[in-house]
FITORRO-571075 format. One record per residue (C-alpha): x, y, z; residue number from 1; residue in one letter. Coordinates in Angstrom, 3 decimals. Example, Ala and Ser with C-alpha at 12.3 -4.5 7.8 and 13.67 -1.06 7.14 Angstrom:
BEGIN
@xx->12.300; yy->-4.500; zz->7.800; pos->1; code->A
@xx->13.670; yy->-1.060; zz->7.140; pos->2; code->S
This chain:
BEGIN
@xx->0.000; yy->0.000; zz->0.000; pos->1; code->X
@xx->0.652; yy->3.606; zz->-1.005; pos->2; code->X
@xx->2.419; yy->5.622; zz->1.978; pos->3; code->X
@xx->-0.934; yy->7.840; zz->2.541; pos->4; code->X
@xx->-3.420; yy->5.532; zz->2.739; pos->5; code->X
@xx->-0.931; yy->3.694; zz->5.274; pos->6; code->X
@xx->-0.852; yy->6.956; zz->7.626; pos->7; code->X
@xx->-4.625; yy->6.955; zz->7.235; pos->8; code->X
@xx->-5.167; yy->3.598; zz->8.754; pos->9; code->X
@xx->-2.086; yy->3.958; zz->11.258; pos->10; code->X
@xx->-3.875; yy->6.928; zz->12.379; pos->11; code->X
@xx->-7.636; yy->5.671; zz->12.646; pos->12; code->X
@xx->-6.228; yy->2.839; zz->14.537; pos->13; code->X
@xx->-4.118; yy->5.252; zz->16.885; pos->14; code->X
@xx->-7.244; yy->7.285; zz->17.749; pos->15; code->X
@xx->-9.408; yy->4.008; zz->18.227; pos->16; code->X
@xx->-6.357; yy->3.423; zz->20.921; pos->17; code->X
@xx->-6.772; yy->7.001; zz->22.509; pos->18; code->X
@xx->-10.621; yy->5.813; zz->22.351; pos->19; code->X
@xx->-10.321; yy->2.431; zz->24.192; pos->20; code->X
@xx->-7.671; yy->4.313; zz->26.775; pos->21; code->X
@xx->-10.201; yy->7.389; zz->27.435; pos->22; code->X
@xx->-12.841; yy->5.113; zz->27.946; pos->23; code->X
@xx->-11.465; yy->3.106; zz->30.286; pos->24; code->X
@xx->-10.359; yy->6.185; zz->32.379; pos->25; code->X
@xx->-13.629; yy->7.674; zz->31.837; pos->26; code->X
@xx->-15.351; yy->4.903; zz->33.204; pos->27; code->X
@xx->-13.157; yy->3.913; zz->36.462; pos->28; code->X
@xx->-13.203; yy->7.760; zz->37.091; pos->29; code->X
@xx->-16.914; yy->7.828; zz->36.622; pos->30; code->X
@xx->-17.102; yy->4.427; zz->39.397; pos->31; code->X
@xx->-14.590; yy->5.863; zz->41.759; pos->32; code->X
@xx->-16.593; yy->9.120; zz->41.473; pos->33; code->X
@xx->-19.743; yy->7.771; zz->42.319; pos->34; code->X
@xx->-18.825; yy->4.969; zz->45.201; pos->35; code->X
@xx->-16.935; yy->7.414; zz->46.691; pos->36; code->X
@xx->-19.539; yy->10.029; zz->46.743; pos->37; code->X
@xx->-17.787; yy->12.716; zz->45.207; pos->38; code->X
@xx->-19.152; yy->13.616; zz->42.094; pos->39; code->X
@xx->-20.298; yy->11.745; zz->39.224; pos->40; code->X
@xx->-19.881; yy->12.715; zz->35.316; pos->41; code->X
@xx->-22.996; yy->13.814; zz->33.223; pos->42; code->X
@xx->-22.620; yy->12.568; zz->29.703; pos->43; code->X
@xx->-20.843; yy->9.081; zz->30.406; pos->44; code->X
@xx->-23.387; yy->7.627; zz->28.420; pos->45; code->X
@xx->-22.947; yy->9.390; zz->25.289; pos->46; code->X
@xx->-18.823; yy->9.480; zz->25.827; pos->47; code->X
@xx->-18.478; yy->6.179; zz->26.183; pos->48; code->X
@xx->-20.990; yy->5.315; zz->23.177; pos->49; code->X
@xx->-18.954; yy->7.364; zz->20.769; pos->50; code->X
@xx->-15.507; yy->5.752; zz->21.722; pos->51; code->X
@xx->-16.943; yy->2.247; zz->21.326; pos->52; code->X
@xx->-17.951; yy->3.857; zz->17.711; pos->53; code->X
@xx->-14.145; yy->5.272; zz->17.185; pos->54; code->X
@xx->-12.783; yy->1.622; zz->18.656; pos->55; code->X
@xx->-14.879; yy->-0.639; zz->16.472; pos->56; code->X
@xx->-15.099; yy->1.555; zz->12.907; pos->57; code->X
@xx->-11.751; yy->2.848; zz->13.164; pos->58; code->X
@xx->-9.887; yy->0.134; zz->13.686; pos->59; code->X
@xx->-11.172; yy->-2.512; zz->11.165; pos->60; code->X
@xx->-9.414; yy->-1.034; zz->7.877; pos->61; code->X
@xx->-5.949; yy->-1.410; zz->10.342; pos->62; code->X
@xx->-6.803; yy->-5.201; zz->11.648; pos->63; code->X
@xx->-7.892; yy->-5.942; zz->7.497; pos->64; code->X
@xx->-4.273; yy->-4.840; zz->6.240; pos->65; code->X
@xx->-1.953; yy->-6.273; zz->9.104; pos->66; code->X
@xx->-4.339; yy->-9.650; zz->8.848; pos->67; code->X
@xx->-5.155; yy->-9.469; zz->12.286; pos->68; code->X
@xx->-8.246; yy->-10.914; zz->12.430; pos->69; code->X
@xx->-8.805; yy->-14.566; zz->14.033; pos->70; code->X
@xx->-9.890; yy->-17.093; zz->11.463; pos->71; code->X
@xx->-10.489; yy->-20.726; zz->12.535; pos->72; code->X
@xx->-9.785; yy->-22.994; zz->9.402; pos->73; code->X
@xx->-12.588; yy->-26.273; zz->9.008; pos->74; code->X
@xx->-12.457; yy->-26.597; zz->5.255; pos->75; code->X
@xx->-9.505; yy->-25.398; zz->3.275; pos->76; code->X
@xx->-6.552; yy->-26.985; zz->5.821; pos->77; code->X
@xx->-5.844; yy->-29.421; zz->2.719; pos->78; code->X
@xx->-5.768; yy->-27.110; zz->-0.097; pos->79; code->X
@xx->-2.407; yy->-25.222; zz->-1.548; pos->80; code->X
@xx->-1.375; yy->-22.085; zz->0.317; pos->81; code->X
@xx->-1.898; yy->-20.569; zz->-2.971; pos->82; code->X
@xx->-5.894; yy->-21.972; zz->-3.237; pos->83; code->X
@xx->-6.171; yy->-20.501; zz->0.097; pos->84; code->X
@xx->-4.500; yy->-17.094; zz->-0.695; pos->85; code->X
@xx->-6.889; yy->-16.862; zz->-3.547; pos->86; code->X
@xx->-9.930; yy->-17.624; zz->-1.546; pos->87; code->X
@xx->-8.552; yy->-15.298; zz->1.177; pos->88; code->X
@xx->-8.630; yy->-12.749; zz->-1.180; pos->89; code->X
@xx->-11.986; yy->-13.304; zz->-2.624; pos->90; code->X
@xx->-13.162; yy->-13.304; zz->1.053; pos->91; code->X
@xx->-11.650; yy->-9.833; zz->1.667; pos->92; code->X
@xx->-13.406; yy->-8.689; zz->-1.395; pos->93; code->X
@xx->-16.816; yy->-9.853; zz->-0.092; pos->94; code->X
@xx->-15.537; yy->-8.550; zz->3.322; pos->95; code->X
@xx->-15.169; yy->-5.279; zz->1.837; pos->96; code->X
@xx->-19.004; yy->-5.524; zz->-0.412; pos->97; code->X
@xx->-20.853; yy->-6.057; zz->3.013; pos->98; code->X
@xx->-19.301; yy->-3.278; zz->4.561; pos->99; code->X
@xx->-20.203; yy->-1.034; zz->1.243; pos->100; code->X
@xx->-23.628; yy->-2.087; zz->1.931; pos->101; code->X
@xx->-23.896; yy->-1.701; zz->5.057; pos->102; code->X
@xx->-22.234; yy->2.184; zz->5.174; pos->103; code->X
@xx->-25.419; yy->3.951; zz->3.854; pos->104; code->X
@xx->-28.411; yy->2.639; zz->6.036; pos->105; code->X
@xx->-25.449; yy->3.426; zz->9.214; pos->106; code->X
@xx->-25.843; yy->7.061; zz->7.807; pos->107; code->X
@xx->-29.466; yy->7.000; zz->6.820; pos->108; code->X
@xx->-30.349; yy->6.082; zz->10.397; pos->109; code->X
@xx->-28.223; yy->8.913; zz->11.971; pos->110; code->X
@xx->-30.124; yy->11.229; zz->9.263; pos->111; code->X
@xx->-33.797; yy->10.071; zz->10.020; pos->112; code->X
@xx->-33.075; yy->10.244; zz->13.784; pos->113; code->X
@xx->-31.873; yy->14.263; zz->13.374; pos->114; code->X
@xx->-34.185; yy->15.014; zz->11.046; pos->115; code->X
@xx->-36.695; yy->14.047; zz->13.222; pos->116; code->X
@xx->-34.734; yy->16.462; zz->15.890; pos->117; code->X
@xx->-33.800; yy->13.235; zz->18.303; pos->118; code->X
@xx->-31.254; yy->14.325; zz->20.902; pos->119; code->X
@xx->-29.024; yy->12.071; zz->23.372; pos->120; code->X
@xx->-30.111; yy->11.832; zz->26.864; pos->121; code->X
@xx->-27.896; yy->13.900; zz->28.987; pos->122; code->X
@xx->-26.262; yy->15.790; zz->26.717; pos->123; code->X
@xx->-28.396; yy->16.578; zz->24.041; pos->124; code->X
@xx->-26.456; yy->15.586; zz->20.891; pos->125; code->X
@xx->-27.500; yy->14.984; zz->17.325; pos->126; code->X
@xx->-26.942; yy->11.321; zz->16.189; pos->127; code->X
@xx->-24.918; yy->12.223; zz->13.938; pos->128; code->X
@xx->-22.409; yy->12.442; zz->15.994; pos->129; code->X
@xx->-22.073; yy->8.750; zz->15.889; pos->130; code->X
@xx->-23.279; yy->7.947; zz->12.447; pos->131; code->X
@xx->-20.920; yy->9.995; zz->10.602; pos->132; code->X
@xx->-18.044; yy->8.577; zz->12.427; pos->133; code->X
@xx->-19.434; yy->5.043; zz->12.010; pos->134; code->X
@xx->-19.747; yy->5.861; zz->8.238; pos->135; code->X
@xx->-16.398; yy->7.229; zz->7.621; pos->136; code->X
@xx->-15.115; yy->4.129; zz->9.720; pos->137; code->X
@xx->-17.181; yy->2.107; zz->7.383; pos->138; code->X
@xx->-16.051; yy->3.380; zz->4.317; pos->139; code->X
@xx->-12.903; yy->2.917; zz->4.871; pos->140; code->X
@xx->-12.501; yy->-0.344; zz->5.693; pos->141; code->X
@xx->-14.897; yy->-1.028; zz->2.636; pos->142; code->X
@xx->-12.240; yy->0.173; zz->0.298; pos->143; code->X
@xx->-9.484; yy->-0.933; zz->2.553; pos->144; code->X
@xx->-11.007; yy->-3.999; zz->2.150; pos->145; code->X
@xx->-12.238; yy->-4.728; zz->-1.831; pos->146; code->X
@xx->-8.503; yy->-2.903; zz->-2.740; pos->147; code->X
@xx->-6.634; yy->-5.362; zz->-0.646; pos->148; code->X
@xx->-8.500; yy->-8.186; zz->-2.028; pos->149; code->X
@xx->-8.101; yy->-7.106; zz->-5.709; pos->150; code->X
@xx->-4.446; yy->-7.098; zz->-5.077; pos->151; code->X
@xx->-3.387; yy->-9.948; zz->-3.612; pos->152; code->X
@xx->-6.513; yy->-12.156; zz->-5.685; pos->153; code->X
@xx->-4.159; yy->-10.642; zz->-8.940; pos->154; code->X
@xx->-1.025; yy->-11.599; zz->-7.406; pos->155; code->X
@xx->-2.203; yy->-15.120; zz->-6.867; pos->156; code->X
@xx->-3.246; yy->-15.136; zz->-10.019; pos->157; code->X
@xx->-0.211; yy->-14.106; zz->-11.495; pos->158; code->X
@xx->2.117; yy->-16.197; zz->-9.536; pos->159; code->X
């Protein structure tokens, strides 16, 4: 992959860290806040909603190009490594098709829900606060996804 679209990821997956690290000092301040008595933090709800959006969106495209996903092997143990490059491939580009179809009705629900002038609980935000995150995250990792697999399925091919 191109330098740029390499940053791109690194960085999406950098902020999904900052996410998962906020969140989890967000949420033991929040608990030591309350049991303690001291104070508690207004928003938590929405806070820790929209870092679970940043960990899970943002850090697909990264986990798709370093291969980091699990995958438990049934069916394919006795086949080449190059059948199962080529079928790896083909499953990235399918990978990558769901997640196309799946990015608009993310955004279309975020729309309908401010249209219809919904707000968050406590602190009163627009859903598209989340959607648009989730659909950037989505996109991505769409393209991330159906480029990766064109490559390597022509490489296997080649080879």
């Amino acid at each position: 992959m191109r330098r740029a679209p390499r940053l791109l990821l690194a960085g999406m997956a950098a902020l999904a860290g900052v996410a998962i690290v906020g969140l989890m000092t967000l949420t033991v301040l929040d608990i030591a806040g309350r049991n303690l008595k001291l104070f508690y933090l207004v928003g938590v709800i929405e806070i820790s909603t929209l870092t679970m959006v940043l960990m899970a969106y943002f850090a697909f495209s990264h986990t798709f190009v370093k291969d980091g996903h699990i995958a438990v092997d049934l069916f394919t143990t006795r086949l080449s490594g190059r059948t199962n490059a080529r079928l790896d491939a083909v499953w990235l580009i399918v990978a990558g098709l769901f997640f196309a179809v799946l990015a608009w009705p993310v955004l279309g629900h975020g729309l309908e829900l401010h249209e219809a002038g919904e707000r968050t609980t406590n602190m009163e935000w627009s859903h598209l606060v989340f959607a648009v995150p989730s659909f950037a995250g989505i996109v991505v990792t769409a393209a991330t996804c159906i480029v990766l697999g064109t490559i390597r399925l022509i490489r296997t091919t080649r080879n």
